[in-house]
N, C-alpha and C positions, 0 to 999 in steps of 0.2 A: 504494500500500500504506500501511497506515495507521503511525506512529511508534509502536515497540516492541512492532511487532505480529510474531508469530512468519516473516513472511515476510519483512519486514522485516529481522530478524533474521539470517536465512540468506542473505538476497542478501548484508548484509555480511560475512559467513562467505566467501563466494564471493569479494569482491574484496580481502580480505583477503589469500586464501591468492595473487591474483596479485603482490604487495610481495615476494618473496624472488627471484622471474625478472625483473621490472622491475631491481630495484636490481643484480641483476649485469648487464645489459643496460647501464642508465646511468654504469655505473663503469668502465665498458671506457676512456671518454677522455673528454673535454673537448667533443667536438664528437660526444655523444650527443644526440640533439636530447629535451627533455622538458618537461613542462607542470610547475610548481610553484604550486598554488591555497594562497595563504597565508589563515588565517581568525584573525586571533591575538584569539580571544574568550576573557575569562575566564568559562568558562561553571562560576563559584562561587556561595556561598552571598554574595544579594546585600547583607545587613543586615552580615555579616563585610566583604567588599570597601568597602562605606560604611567602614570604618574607616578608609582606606588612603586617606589627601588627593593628589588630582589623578588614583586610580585610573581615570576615564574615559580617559587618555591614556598609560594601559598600554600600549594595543594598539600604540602606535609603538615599544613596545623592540622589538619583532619585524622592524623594518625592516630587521636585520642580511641578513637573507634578501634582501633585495635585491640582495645581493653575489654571488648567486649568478648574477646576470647577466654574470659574469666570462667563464660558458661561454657560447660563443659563436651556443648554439643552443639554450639556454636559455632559456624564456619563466617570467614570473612574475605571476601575478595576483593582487594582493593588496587586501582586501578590509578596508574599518575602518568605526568608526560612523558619524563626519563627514567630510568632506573633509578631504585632510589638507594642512594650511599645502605650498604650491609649494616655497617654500625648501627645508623637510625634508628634501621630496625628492631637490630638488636639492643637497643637504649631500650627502648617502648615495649617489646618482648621481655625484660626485666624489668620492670616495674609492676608488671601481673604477680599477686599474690594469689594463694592455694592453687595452683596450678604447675606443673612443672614446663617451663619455657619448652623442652621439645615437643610436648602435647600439643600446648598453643600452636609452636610451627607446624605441626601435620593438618591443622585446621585454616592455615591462612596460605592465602595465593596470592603473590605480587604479579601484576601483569603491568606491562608501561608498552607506549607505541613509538619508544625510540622518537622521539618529536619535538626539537626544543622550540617551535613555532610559537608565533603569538595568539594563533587560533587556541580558542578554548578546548579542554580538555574532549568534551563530549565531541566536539565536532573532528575530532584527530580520530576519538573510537568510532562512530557513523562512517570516518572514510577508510576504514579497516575491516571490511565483513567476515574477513577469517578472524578476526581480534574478537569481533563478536558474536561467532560460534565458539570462540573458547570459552565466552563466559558463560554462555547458555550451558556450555559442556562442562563448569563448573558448579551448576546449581542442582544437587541432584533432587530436590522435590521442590516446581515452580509453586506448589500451594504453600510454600513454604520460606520462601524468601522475599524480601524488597530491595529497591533501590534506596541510599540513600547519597544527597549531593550536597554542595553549599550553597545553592542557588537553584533556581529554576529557569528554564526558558523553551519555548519549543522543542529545544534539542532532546532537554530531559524527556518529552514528554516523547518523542521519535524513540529512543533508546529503550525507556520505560515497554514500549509496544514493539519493541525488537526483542525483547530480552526476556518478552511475557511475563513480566511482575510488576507489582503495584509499587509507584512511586510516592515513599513517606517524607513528602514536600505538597507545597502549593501547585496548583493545577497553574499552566502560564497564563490561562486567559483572566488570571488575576493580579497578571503583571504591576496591571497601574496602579494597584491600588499600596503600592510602594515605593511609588515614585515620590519627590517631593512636591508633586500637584494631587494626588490620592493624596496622599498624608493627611493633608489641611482638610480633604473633603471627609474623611475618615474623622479627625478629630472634632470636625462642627457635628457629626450625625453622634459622636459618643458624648458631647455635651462640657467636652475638658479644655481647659486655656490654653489657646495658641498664639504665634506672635498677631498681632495687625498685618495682612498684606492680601496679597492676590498671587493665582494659581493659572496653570494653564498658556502663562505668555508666550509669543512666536517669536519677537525679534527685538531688535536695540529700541523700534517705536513702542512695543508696548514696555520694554522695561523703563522708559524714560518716563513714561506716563504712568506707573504704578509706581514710581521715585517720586514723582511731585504730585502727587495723591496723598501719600504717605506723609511728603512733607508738610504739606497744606491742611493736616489733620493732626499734625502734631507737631506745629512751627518751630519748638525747641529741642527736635528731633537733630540730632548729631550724622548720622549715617545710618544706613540700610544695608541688606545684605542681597546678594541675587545667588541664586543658586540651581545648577545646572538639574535637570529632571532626574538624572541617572547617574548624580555623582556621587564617587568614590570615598568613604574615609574623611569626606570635608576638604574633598581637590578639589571639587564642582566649584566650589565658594569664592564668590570678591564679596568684596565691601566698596558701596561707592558713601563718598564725605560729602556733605552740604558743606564744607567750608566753600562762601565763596557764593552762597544762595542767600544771603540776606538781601532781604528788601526786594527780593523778585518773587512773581507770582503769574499764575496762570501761562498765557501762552510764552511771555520770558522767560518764566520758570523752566519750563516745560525747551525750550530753544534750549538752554543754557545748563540744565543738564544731560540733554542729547550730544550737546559738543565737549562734555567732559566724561561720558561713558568711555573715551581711549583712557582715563585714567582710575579704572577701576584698578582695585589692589587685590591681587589674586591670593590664594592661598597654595598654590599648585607654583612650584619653582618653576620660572622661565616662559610663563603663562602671560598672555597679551591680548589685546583687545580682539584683532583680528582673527584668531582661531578661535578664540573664546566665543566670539558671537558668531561665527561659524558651526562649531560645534552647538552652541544654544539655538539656533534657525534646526539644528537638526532634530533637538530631543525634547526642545522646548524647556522650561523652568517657570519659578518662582520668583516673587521679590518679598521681601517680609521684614518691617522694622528688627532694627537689632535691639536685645534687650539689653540695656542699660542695668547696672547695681553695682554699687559698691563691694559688696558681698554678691557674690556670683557660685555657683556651683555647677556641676553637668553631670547628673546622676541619670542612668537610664533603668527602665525597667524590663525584664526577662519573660516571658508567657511561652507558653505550651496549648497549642491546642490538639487534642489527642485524637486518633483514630475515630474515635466514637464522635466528634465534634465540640468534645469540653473544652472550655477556655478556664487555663487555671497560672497561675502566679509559678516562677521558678527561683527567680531571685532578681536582686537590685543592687547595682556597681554606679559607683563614684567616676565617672570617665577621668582620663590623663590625657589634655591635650595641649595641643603645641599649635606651628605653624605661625605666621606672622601677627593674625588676631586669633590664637586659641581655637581653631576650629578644627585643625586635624588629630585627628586619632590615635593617640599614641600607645595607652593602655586606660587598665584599669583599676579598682579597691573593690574587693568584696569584703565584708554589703558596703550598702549607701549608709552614710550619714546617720547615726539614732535618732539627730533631730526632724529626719523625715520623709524616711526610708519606705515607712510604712503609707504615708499618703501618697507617696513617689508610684508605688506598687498598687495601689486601689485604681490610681488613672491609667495605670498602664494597664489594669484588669477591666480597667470600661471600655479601653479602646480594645484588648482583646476579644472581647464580647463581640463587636459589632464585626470585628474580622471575621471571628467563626460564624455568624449570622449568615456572611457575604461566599462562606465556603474555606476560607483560609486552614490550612493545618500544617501542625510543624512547629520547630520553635522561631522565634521574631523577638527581636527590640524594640522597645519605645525609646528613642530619648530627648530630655527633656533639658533646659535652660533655666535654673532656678536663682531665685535671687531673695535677698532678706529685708522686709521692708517692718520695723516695728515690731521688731522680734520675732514676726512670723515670716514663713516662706509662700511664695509664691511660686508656681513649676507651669512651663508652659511647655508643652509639647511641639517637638520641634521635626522629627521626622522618627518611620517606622521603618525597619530593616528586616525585609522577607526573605532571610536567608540566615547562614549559621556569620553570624560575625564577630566583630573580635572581642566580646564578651562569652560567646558559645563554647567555646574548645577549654578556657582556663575554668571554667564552673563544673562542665562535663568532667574535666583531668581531675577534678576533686571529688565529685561523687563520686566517680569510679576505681580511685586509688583509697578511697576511705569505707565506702558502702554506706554514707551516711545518708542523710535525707534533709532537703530544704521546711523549715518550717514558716509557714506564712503567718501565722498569728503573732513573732515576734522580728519576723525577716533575717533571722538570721539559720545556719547550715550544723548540724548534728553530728560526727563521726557517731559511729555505733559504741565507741565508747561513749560516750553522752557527751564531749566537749564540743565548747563552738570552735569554728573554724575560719580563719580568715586568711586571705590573700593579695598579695601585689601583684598583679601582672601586667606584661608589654609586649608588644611584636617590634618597638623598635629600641631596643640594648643594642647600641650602635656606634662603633668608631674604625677611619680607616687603618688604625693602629689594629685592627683584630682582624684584616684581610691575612690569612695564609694557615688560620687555626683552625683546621680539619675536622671533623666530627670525632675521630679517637683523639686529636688533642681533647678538644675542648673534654670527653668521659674521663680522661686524665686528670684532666684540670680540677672537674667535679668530685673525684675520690678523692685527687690531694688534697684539699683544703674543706674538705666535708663540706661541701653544698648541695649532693646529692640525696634525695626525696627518701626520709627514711621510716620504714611503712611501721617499724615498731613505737614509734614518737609522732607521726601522721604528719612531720615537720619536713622542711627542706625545699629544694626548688628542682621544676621541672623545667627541660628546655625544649624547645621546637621553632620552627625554621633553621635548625641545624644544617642544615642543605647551604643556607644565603650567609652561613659566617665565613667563610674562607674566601669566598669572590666575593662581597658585597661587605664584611665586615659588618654582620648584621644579625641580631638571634631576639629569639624570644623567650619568654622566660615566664613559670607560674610560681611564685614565690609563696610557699604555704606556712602559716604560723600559724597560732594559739591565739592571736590577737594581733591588731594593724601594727605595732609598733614591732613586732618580731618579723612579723611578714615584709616590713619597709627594709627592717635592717638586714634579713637577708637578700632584700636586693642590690645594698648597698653595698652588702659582702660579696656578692656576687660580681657589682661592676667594678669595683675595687680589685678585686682580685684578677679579672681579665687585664685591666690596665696593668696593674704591677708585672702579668705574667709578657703582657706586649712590649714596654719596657727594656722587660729581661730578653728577647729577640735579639739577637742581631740585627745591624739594621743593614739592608744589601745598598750596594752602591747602584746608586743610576744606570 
């Protein structure tokens, strides 16, 4: 059948509707035997993704899934572009407790398509049909297995109906509604505060005229932000300045910020007017007042909406960001804030509501712009993320290394020993001082100086993007404590420690 063609379409209607009897099937115990076909493609806008240094070795944050080899009749077949470094493997292969690592390996299949392309993952296995009779050939009971990705897009949904299993993500035709013109429409129908702005814009006319809309509705208004439909991590993003708008109004207004749109200030390095509204003529955006405080925070919220179509709460992070105005992605803190973690996680539980009403399933982010006005907080919702992002893989790495449980009544994470748990995490631990550090250095590194995740103390740090240290000088990292101040400090011992070990390098001559 052909890709997105109306039969197409319906067959994955059909294995879709089987994901709600599978999953109470495989939740009954631990020794439910099932297929987990992992694809972790970002199947995005690929000129945005280019923004994002060492992006090609994304696809190894997903290797938390690997832990699901815990069950003991659990198979995983996980699928990347290139081969992925032995070590890796074998890092993430040892961190599995009550299992013996060669058990786990007789359960798990590496498959890669030799492919360092900037084509998404999915789209390298569709143009491999013997690559995807291996995987058919590796599932041996299709009533028994799913797909799962870090995103969605057509492709999934081609793959998902090659491969005859139901795909445990969002159906595509609900692409929009996670774009940053969905978001806004999303959050006015769940009833939660969003910035002031407008959705849906085509080009530099309408963003000039939703700039001095904005301004003319809020004259003491500083600057606005635009932001691309399908941007990345907070690359989409400039900020334009009303310095420079006083005293003008209507069609001057209006003249006089269309001839300073070449001065938007990007958040994406080496970003400019002209491709920038190039690329915006193509996917379209948003414009939305910046929010303003003194006190500022950027806490997001976590949801699940499960097979059966429950919308329920997973947990709530503190974001870490950076870039030139704080907008890009750096990591996270688990949980948010006590002073207001819990309301953080009620709007991100109304806006998941209305997703699962609309069909939505899988896990997703809300996150939010809060700010402290009178000793109370204020949280606006600021965009939803329909896919596994970079809050998803350090939460997972902790449930599954600990076996605990998130409890929503006080927002905070359980080990089964009954402690809370908290964490620092980052995808960007980054300097060109750590280009040349291998995946067996860096396991070196981590037994030398004990930072390595130790499952009889539930303490220590986890690393991934292991793949992007050695060309890109670049790693990620889940830093696990007893509480934020242990969890901070082993990140600190962590990047401490890489520097002193770069340092100690040779340094080679030119």
């Amino acid at each position: 059948m052909l890709p997105g063609s109306l039969e197409e379409i319906e067959a994955f209607h059909r294995l879709q509707a089987k994901l709600a009897p599978l999953f109470a099937q495989v939740t009954k115990g631990r020794l439910e035997p099932q297929t987990v076909v992992v694809v972790p493609s970002l199947s995005l806008d690929p000129e945005e993704l280019a923004k994002v240094t060492g992006v090609h070795h994304y696809e190894e944050r997903m290797l938390y899934m690997l832990m699901l080899l815990r069950r003991p009749r659990t198979r995983v077949v996980f699928v990347t572009s290139q081969q992925l470094d032995p070590t890796v493997v074998d890092y993430f292969l040892h961190l599995l407790t009550g299992v013996p690592s060669s058990h786990a390996r007789e359960r798990l299949l590496l498959l890669h398509c030799s492919d360092a392309s900037k084509l998404p993952l999915t789209a390298k296995i569709l143009a491999r049909p013997r690559l995807v009779e291996r995987l058919k050939a590796a599932i041996p009971d299709l009533e028994r297995a799913h797909l799962v990705c870090f995103n969605t897009s057509p492709l999934e949904r081609t793959l998902a109906v090659q491969l005859g299993i139901p795909l445990y993500a969002n159906d595509p035709a609900l692409y929009n509604l996670g774009t940053k013109s969905g978001c806004r429409k999303v959050f006015r129908e769940a009833g939660v505060l969003f910035p002031d702005g407008f959705e849906d814009l085509r080009d530099g006319a309408d963003i000039a005229e939703a700039l001095a809309t904005l301004k003319e509705r809020d004259p003491a208004a500083r600057r606005s932000v635009v932001k691309l439909n399908d941007g990345f991590s907070g690359e989409g993003n400039a900020l334009f300045y009303y310095d420079g708008a006083e005293g003008k109004s209507g069609a001057d207004l209006r003249r006089w910020i269309g001839d300073n749109l070449v001065n938007l200030r990007f958040e994406a390095p080496g970003e400019h007017w002209e491709r920038y509204h190039a690329k915006f003529r193509e996917m379209q955006g948003v414009v939305e007042s910046f929010v303003e405080g003194a006190e500022k925070r950027s806490p997001s919220s976590q949801n699940r909406v499960n097979a059966a179509g429950m919308a329920m709460p997973i947990s709530t992070h503190d974001q870490v960001l950076g870039g030139p105005s704080g907008q890009v992605f750096l990591g996270c803190t688990f949980p948010a804030d006590d002073e207001y973690r819990l309301p953080v996680q009620d709007a991100g539980l109304s806006i998941a509501r209305v997703l699962a009403q609309k069909g939505v399933i899988g896990r997703f982010a809300t996150d939010f712009v809060s700010i402290k006005q009178d000793e109370a907080w204020k949280h606006y919702a600021i965009e939803v993320n329909l896919r596994k992002g970079g809050t998803t893989h350090p939460f997972l790495t902790l449930r599954f290394l600990t076996d605990g449980s998130y409890n929503a009544e006080d927002g905070l994470f359980y080990s089964q020993t009954g402690r809370p748990k908290y964490y620092y995490a980052s995808d960007s631990l980054r300097s060109d001082a750590y280009k040349g550090i291998g995946p067996s250095d860096l396991v070196d590194i981590a037994v030398e100086h004990e930072l390595h995740f130790h499952s009889s103390s539930e303490r220590g740090v986890v690393f991934h993007l292991i793949g992007a240290l050695s060309e890109f000088g670049k790693l990620g990292v889940v830093c696990i404590g007893d509480n934020w101040q242990q969890a901070k400090f082993l990140y600190r011992k962590t990047k401490d420690t890489l520097d002193q070990v770069a340092r100690m390098r040779p340094q080679l001559a030119p």
